[in-house]
C-alpha positions, 0 to 999 in steps of 0.5 A: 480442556483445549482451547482447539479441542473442537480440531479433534485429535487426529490435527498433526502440525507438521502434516497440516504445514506439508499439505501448504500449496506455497500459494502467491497471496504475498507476490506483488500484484502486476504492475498497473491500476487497481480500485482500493478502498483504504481500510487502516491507516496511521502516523508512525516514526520512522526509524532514523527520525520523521513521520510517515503515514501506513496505510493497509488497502483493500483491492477492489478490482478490475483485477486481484480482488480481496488482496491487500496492499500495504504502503508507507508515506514519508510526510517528515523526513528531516534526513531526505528533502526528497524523498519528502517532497516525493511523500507529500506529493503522493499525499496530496494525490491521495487527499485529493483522490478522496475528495478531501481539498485541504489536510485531513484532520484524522485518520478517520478522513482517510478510511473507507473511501475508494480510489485508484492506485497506480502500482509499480513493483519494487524489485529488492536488492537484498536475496532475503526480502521479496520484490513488493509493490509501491503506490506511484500515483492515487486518482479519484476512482471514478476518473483517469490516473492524474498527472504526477506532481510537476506537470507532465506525463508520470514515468515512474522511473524517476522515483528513487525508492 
């Protein structure tokens, strides 16, 4: 007995994969803000050596409900000041988002709470990736965007990833 007998015998791979409409559930979402609730989230090497912090988020609204967006933090990162300090920075934008005012403990701290995430889409320099999304600024999810780091008006541009 199958495991997928309950498909009946008339299932055809390759009829069921050409009937795919190549829906857009993987583009980026529109640039813009997005309420999401943050449901997986852990420490992970990186690759040449530091730290960063994955999270897996639920979009909740205005608009694009049910997508995910998944991003990486860089927390550590003994090859780029900057792009640590950048890390941090949004780090601290998302402690802060969730009502936290002094570093988590766990990951557990992290999950289920709502915030807004300011997103931008990254275009990709290489034909075999897709454009994706980059979180750019967290703000408590009942209040406006918060300022990034360093005072004055965010321009995402500045960012270097």
């Amino acid at each position: 007995m199958s495991d997928f007998d309950f498909m009946g015998d008339e299932f055809n791979p390759a009829t069921a994969a050409a009937e795919n409409t190549g829906g857009d559930d993987f583009a980026p979402l529109p640039k813009g803000t997005y309420r999401v609730r943050i449901v997986e989230a852990d420490i992970e090497d990186m690759k040449k050596g530091g730290k960063q912090l994955k999270l897996r988020m639920d979009v909740e609204g205005p608009s694009h409900a049910g997508r995910v967006v998944f991003e990486r933090i860089a927390l550590l990162n003994p090859r780029s000041e900057m792009n640590q300090q950048i890390g941090r920075a949004l780090f601290g934008e998302l402690c802060l988002a969730c009502g936290l005012d002094s570093k988590p403990n766990k990951m557990g701290d992290l999950l289920g709470h709502v915030v807004d995430a300011k997103l931008k889409v990254e275009k990709s320099n290489d034909p075999k990736y897709d454009d994706k999304n980059r979180t750019v600024a967290f703000a408590k999810a009942s209040g406006a965007m918060a300022p990034a780091a360093g005072g004055g008006g965010f321009n995402d541009d500045d960012i270097p990833f």
